[in-house]
KEMARDO-308122 format. One record per residue: x, y, z of N, C-alpha, C in turn; residue number from 0. Coordinates in steps of 0.2 Angstrom, whole numbers, m for minus. Layout:
! residues N
(bafi (X Y Z) (X Y Z) (X Y Z) NUM)
...
! end
This chain:
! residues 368
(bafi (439 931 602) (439 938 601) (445 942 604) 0)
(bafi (446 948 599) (454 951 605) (453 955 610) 1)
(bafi (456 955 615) (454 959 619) (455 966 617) 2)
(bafi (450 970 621) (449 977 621) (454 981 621) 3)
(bafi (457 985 617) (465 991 619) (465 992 626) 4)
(bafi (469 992 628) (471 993 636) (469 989 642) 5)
(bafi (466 983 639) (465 979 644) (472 976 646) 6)
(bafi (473 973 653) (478 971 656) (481 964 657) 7)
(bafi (486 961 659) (487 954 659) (482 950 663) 8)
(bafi (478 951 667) (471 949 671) (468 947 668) 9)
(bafi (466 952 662) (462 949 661) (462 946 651) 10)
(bafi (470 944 650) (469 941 643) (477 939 642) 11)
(bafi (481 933 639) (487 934 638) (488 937 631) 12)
(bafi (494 937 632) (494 943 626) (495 934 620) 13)
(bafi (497 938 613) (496 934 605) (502 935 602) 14)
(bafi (504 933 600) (512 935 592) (509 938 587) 15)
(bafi (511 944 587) (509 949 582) (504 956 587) 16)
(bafi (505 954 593) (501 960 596) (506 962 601) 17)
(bafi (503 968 601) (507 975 605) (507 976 614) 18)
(bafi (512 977 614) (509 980 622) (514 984 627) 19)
(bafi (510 989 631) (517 994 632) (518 993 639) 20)
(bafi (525 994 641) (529 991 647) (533 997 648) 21)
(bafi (534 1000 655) (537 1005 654) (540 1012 650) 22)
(bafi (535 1013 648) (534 1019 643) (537 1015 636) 23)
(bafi (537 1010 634) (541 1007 626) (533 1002 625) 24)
(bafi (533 1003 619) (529 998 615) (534 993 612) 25)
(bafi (531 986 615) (534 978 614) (530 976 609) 26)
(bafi (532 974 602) (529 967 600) (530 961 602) 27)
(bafi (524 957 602) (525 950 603) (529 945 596) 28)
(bafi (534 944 597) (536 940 590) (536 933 591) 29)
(bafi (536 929 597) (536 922 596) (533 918 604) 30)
(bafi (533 912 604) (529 910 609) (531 902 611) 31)
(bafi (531 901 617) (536 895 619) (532 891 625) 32)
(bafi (536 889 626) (531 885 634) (539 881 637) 33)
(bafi (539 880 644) (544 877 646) (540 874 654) 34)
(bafi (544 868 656) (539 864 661) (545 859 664) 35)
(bafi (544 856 671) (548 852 673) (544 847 676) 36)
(bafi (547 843 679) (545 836 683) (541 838 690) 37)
(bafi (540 843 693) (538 847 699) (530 848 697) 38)
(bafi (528 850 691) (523 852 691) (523 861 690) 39)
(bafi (530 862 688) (531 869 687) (530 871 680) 40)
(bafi (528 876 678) (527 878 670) (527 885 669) 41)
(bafi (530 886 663) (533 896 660) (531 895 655) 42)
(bafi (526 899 651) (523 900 646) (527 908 644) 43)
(bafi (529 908 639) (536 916 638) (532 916 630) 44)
(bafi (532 923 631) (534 925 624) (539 930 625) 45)
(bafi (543 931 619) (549 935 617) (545 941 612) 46)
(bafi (548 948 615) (545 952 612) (550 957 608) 47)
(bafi (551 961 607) (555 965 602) (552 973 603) 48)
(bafi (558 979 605) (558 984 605) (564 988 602) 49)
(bafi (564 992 596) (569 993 592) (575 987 594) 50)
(bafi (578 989 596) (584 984 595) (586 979 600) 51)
(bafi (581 980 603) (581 976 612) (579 970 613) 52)
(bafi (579 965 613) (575 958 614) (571 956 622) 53)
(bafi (566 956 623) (566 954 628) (560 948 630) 54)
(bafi (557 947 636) (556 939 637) (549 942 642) 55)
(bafi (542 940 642) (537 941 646) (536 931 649) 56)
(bafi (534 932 654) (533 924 655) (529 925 661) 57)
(bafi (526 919 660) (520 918 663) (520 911 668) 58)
(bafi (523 912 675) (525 907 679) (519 904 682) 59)
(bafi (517 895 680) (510 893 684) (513 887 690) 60)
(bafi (509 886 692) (511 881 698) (506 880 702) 61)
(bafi (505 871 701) (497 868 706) (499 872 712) 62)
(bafi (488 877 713) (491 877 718) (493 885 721) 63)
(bafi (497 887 716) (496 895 719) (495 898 713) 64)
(bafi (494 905 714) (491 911 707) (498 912 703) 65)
(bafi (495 914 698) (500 915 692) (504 920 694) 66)
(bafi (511 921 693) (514 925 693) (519 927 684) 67)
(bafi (519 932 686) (521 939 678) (529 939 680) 68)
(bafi (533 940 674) (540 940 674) (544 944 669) 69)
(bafi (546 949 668) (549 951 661) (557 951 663) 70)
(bafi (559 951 657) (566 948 658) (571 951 650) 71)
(bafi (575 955 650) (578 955 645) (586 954 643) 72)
(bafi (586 951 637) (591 948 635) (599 955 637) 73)
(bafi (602 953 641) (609 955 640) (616 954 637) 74)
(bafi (620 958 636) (626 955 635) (630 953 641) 75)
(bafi (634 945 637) (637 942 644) (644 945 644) 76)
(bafi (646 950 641) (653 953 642) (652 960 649) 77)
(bafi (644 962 649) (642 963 655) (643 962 662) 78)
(bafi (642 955 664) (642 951 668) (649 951 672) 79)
(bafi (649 952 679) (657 950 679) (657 945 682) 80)
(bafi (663 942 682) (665 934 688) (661 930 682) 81)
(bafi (658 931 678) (655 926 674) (660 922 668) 82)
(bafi (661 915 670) (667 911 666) (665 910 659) 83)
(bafi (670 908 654) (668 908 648) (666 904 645) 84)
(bafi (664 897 650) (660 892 647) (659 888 653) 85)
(bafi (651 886 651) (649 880 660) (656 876 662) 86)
(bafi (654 878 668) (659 873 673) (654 868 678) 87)
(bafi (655 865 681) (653 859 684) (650 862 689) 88)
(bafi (650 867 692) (645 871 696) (646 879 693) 89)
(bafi (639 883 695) (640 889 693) (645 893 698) 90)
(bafi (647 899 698) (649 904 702) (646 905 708) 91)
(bafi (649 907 714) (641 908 719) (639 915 718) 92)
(bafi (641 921 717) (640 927 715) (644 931 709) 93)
(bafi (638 934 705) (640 938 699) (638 945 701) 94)
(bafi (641 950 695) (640 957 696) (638 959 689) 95)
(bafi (633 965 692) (628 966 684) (628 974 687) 96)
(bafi (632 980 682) (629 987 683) (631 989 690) 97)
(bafi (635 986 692) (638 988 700) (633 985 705) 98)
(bafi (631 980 705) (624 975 708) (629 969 710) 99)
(bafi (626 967 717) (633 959 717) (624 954 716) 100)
(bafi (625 950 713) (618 943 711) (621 937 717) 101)
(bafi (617 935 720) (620 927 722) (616 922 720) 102)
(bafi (620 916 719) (619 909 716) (613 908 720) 103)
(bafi (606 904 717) (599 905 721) (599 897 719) 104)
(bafi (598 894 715) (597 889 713) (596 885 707) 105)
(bafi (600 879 703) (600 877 697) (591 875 694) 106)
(bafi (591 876 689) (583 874 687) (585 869 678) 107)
(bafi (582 864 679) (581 860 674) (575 862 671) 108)
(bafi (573 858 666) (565 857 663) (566 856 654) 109)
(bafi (560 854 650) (560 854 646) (557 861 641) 110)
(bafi (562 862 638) (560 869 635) (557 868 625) 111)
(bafi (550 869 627) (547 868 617) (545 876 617) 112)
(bafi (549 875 609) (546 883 604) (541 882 602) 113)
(bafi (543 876 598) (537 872 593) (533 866 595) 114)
(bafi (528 866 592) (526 859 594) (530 851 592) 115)
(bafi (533 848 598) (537 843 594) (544 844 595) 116)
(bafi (545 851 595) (554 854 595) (555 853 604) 117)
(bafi (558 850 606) (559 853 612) (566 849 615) 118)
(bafi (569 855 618) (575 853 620) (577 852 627) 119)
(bafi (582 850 631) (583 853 638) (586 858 639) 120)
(bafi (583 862 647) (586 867 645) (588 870 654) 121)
(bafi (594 871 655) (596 872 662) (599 881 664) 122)
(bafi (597 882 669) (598 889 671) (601 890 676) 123)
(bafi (603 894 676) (606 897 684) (604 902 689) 124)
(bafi (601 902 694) (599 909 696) (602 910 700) 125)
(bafi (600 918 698) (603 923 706) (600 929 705) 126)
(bafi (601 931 713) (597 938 715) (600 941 719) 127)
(bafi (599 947 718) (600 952 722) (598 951 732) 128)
(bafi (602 957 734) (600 954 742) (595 957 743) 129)
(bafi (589 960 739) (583 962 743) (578 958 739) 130)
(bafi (580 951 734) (579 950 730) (574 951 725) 131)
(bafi (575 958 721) (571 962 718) (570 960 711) 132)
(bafi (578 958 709) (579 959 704) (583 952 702) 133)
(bafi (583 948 695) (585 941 696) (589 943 688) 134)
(bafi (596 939 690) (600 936 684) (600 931 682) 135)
(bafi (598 926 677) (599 922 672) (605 920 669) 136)
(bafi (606 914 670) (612 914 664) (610 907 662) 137)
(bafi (606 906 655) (606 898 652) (611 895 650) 138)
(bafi (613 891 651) (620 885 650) (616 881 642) 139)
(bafi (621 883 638) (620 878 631) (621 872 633) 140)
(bafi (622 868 626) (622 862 625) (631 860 625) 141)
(bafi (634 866 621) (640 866 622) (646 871 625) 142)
(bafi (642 873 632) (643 876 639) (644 884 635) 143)
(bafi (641 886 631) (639 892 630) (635 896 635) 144)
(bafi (636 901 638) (632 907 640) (626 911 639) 145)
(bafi (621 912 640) (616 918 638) (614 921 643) 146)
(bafi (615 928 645) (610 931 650) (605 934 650) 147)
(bafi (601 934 654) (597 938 656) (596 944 665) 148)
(bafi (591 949 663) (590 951 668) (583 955 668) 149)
(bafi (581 955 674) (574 954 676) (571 954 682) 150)
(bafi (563 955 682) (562 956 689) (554 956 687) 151)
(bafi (551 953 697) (543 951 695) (539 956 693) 152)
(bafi (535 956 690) (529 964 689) (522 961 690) 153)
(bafi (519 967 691) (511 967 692) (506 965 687) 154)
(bafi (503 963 685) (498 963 679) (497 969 677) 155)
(bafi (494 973 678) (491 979 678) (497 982 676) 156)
(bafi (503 981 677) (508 984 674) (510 986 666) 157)
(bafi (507 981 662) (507 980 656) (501 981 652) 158)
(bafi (501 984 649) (494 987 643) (493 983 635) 159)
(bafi (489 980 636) (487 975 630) (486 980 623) 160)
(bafi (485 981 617) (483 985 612) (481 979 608) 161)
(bafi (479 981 600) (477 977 596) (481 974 593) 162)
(bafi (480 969 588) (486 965 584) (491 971 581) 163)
(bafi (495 971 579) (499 974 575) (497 971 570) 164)
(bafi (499 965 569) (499 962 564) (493 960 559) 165)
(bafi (487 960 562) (480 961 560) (480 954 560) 166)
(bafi (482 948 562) (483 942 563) (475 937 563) 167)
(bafi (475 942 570) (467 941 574) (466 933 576) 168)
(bafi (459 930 571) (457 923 572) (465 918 572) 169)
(bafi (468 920 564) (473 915 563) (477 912 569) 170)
(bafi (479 920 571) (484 919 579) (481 916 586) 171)
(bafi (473 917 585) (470 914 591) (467 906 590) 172)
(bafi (470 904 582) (468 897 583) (475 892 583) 173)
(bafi (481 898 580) (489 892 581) (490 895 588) 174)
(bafi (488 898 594) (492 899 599) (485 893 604) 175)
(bafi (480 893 601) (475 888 604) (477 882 604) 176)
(bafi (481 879 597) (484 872 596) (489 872 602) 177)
(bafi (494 877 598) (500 875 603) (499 873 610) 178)
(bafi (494 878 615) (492 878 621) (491 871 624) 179)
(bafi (487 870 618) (482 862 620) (486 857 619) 180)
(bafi (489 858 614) (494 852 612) (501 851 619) 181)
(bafi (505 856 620) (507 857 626) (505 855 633) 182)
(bafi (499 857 636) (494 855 641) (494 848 639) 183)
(bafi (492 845 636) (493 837 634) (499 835 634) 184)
(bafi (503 836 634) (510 832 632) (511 833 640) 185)
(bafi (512 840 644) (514 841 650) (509 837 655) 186)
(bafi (505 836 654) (499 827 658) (503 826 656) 187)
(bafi (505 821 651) (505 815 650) (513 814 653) 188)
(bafi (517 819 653) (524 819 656) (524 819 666) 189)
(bafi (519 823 666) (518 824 673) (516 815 677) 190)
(bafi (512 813 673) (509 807 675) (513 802 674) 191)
(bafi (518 801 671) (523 798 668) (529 797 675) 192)
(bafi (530 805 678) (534 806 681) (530 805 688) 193)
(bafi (527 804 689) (523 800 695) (523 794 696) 194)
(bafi (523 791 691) (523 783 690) (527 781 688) 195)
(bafi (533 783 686) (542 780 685) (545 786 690) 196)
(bafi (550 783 693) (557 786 697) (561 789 693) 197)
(bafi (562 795 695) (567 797 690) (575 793 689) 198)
(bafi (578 795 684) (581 790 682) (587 794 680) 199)
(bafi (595 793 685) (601 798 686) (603 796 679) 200)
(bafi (604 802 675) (610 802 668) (615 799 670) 201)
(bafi (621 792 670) (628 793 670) (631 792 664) 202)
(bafi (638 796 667) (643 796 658) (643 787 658) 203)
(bafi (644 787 650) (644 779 649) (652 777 649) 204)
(bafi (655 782 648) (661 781 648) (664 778 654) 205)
(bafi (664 781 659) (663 780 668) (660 774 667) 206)
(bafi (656 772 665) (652 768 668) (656 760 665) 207)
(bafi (657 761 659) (662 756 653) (669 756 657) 208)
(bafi (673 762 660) (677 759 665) (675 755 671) 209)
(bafi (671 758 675) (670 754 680) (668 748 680) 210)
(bafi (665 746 676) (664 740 672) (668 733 671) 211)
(bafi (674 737 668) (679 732 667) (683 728 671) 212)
(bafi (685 730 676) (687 724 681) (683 719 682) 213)
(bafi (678 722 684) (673 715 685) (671 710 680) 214)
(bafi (671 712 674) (672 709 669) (678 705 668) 215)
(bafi (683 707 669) (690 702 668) (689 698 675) 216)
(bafi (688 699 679) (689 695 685) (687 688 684) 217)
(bafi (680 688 679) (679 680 679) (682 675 675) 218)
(bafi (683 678 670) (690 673 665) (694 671 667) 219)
(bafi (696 677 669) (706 677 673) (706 671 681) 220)
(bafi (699 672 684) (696 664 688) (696 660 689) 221)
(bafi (694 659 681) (694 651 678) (700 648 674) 222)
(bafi (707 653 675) (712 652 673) (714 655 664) 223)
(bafi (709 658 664) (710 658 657) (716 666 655) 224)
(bafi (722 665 649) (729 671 650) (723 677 648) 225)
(bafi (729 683 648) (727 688 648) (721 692 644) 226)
(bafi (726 688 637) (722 691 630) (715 689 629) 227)
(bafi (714 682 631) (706 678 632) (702 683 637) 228)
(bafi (706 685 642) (700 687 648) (701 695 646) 229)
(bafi (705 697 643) (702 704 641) (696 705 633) 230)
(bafi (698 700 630) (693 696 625) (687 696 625) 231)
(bafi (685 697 633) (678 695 636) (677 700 638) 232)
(bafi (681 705 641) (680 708 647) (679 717 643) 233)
(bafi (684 718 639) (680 723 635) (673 724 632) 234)
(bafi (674 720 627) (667 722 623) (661 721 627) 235)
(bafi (660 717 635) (657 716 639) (656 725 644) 236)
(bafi (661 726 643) (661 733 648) (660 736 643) 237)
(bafi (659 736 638) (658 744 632) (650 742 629) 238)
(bafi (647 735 632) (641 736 629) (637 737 636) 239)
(bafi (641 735 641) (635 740 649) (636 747 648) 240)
(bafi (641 750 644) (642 757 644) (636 761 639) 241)
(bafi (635 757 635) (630 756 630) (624 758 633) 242)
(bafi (621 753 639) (614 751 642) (614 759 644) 243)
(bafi (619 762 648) (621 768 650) (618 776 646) 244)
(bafi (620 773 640) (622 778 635) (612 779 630) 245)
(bafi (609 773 633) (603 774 631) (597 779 635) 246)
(bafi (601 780 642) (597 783 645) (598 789 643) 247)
(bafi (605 793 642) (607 799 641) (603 802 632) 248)
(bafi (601 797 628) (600 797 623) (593 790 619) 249)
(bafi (587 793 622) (582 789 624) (582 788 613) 250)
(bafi (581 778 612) (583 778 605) (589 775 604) 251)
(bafi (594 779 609) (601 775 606) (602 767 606) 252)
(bafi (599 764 610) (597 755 611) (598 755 601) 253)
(bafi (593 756 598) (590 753 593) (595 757 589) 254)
(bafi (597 763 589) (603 764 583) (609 764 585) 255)
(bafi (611 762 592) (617 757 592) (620 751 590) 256)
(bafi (614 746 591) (611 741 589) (612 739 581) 257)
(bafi (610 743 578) (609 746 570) (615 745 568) 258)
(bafi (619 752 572) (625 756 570) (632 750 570) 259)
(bafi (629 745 575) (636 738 576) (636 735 570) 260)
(bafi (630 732 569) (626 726 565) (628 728 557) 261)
(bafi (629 735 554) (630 738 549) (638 739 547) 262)
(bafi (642 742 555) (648 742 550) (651 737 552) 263)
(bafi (649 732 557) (653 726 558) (653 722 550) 264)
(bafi (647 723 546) (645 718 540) (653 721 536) 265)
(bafi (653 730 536) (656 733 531) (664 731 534) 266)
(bafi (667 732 540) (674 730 541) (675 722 540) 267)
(bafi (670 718 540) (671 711 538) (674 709 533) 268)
(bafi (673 713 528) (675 715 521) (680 719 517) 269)
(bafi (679 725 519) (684 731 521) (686 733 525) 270)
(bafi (694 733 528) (697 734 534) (696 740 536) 271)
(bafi (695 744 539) (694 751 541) (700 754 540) 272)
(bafi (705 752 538) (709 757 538) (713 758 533) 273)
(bafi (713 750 529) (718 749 524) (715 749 518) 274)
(bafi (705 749 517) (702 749 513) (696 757 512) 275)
(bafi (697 761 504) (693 765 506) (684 766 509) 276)
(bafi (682 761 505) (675 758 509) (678 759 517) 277)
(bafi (682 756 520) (683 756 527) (682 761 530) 278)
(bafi (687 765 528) (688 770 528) (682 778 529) 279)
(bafi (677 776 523) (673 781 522) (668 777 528) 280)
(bafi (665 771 531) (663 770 535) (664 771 543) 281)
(bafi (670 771 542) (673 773 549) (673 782 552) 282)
(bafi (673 786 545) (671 793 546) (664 794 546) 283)
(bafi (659 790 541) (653 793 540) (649 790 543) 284)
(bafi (648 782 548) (645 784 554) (644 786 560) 285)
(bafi (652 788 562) (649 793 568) (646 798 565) 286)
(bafi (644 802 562) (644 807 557) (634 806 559) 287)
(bafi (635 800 555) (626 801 554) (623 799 562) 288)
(bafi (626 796 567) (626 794 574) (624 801 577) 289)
(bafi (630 804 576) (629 810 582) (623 817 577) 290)
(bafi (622 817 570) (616 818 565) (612 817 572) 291)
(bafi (611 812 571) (604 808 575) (604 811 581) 292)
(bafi (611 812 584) (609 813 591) (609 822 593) 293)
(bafi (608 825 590) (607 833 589) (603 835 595) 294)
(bafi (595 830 593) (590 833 597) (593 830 605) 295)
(bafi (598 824 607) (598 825 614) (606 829 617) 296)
(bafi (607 831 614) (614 835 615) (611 837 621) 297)
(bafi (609 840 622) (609 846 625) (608 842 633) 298)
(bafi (605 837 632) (604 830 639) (610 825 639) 299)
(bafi (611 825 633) (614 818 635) (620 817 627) 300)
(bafi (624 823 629) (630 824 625) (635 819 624) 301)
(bafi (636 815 630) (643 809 631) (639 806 629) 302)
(bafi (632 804 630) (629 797 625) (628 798 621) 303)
(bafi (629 803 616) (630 802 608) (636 802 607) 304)
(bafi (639 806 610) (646 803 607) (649 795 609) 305)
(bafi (648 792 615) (651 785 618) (648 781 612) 306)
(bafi (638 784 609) (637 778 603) (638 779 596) 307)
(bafi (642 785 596) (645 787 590) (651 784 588) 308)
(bafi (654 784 596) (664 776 597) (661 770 597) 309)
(bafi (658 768 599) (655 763 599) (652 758 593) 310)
(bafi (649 762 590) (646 759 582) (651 756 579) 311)
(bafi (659 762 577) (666 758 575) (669 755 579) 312)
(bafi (670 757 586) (675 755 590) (675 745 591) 313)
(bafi (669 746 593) (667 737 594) (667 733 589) 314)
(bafi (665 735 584) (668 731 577) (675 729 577) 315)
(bafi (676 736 576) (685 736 574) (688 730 579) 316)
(bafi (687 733 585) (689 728 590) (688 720 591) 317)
(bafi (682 717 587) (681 710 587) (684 711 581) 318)
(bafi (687 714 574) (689 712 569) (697 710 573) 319)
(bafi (699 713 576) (706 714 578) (707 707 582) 320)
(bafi (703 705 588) (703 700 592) (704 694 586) 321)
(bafi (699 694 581) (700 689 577) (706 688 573) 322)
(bafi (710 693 570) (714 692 567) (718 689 572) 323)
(bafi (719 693 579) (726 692 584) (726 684 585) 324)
(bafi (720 681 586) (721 673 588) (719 670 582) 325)
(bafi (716 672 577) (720 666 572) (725 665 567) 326)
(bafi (728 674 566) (735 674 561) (740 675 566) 327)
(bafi (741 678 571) (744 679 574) (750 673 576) 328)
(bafi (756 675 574) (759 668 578) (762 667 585) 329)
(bafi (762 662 588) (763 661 595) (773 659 596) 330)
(bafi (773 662 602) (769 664 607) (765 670 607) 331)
(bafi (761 674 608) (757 679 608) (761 682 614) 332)
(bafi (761 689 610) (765 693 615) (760 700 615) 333)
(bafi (762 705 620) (759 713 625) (757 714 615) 334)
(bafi (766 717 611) (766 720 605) (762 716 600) 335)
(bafi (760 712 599) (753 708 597) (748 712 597) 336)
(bafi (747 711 604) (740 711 604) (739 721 604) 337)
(bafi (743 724 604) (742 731 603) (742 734 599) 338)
(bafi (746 728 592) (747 729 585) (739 728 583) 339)
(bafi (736 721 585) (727 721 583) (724 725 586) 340)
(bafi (724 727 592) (719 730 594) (720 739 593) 341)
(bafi (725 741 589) (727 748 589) (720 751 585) 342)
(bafi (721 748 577) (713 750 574) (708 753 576) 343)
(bafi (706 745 582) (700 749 587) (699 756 592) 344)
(bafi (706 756 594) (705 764 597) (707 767 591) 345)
(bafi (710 767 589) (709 773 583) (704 775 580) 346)
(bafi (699 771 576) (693 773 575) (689 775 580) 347)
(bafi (689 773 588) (685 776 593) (686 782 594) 348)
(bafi (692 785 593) (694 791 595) (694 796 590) 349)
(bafi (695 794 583) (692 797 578) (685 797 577) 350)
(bafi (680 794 578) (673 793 580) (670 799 585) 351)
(bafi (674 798 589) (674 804 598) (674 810 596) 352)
(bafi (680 812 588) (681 819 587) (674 820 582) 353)
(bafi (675 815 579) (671 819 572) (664 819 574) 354)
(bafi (661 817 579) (654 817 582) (652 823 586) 355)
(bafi (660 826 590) (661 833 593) (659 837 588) 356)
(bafi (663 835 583) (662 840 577) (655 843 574) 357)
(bafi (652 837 573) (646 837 571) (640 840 576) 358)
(bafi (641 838 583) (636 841 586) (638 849 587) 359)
(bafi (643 851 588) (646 859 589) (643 863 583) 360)
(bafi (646 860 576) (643 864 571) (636 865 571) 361)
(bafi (631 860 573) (625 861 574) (621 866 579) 362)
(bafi (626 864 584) (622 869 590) (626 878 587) 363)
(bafi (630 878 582) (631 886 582) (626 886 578) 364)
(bafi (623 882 572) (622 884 567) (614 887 568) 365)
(bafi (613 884 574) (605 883 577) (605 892 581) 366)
(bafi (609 896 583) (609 901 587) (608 906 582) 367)
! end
């Protein structure tokens, strides 16, 4: 049933398609979200709409204490001052909004779904004011893009429920019942998950693929084996731990890395990557469908679609090159050799590394 006209947030949350007045403006409800993290923390938000103003109600739960009310409206980041023009490795420690100084309060993670199924990561930044009345937001994209907000806690009672605008009614009270339920079930089974495994630190794989490498050469070069042989070993041996790496960042990558090797390695077998068009079109078009695939983890685990986006060609290329180098190659085998076979491979990699950038950039504008 809908609630009563003027009933308050006490006692009903509001629906998408229904009204409700906030400081002398009438808001519509236009969409509806949920976001949650590893703590046990959870925002249930709708986005409302006021002639030309977007703004955010959210509904903070947490085992344990009472609900708290949030409204928050979308501003402009040319507002903001001290505010840089794309994430940096840490935020700022103080911003200014309206002649107000905000100080850095603390970064928040969690998983943020619109839809059921859709859900992406999503990281924040806050700050507050010195009487902390009033709080700034700034969400960090995927491709360190900016959006702010600003906002402060409110009362229940502060907000006046009315009827659907939309005349929705049942329809809206049974997909805002799925969503709920469907969400509450996923966030168990997450929560429960995060109980019973250790969280688990993202590293870049690429880091990790250097770090790698020495100890990888160390053992051939041991047993007395030259140069070429012990880097022979010692590369693709450090590009496939970088890998193991690259899976975490991008849960999935295991099995379409895996995929991604075993298919062009068949197609450069055949056709050189460089010298042959087939090669050629393979060497651009699966980073292409790699970093496609890897869309939904950008926003977590960026380096690890693009490292398996290099990777899919690079490590091909580079077993094609090793083999030429030791069986056509004539001896003595020299530095300009072996950079002559193994050039290919970085090149694909590093063409790989762009056109993956590419792929995922144009996505995440296309998606705003």
């Amino acid at each position: 049933m809908p609630p009563a006209p003027g009933s308050g947030l006490d006692r009903a949350d509001p629906r998408v398609g229904q009204t409700f007045s906030f400081e002398g403006r009438d808001w519509e409800v236009t969409d509806h979200s949920s976001y949650w993290d590893d703590e046990g923390y959870r925002v249930i938000e709708w986005c409302c709409e006021c002639d030309d103003t977007e703004a955010y109600l959210l509904k903070e739960v947490r085992e344990g204490e009472p609900d708290r009310w949030f409204f928050t409206r979308s501003i402009p980041r040319q507002g903001v001052g001290d505010l840089p023009a794309a994430a940096g490795a840490t935020p700022p420690p103080a911003l200014t909004y309206e002649g107000r100084t905000y100080r850095f309060a603390e970064t928040t993670e969690g998983t943020y779904e619109e839809d059921p199924g859709d859900r992406e990561q999503k990281t924040t930044w806050e700050y507050w004011d010195d009487g902390r009345r009033h709080n700034l937001a700034v969400e960090v994209g995927a491709d360190g893009d900016l959006d702010c907000y600003h906002g402060a806690y409110i009362e229940p009672g502060q907000i006046t429920l009315a009827g659907d605008s939309a005349g929705s009614g049942a329809r809206e009270d049974r997909e805002n019942a799925t969503l709920a339920a469907g969400s509450a079930v996923r966030e168990a089974v997450a929560a429960y998950r995060a109980k019973r495994q250790p969280a688990v630190r993202i590293i870049n794989p690429f880091l990790a693929a250097v770090a790698a490498l020495p100890f990888m050469y160390v053992a051939p070069f041991f047993f007395g084996r030259p140069l070429d042989e012990s880097l022979a070993v010692a590369v693709p041996l450090a590009l496939l731990i970088g890998w193991a790496y690259a899976r975490v960042g991008a849960p999935g990558g295991g099995r379409v890395g895996l995929l991604g090797l075993l298919l062009v390695g068949l197609v450069f077998w055949k056709f050189h990557p460089l010298t042959n068009p087939v090669g050629v079109a393979t060497m651009v078009g699966a980073p292409a469908v790699v970093a496609g695939w890897g869309r939904r983890h950008a926003a977590r685990g960026r380096r690890a679609v693009v490292y398996l986006a290099a990777l899919v060609v690079g490590l091909p290329a580079l077993g094609l090159g090793f083999y030429y180098y030791f069986t056509f190659a004539p001896g003595p085998h020299g530095l300009d050799q072996l950079a002559l076979a193994l050039g290919p491979a970085v090149f694909a990699a590093l063409a790989a590394m762009l056109i993956s950038l590419v792929v995922l950039s144009g996505a995440e504008s296309g998606s705003r």
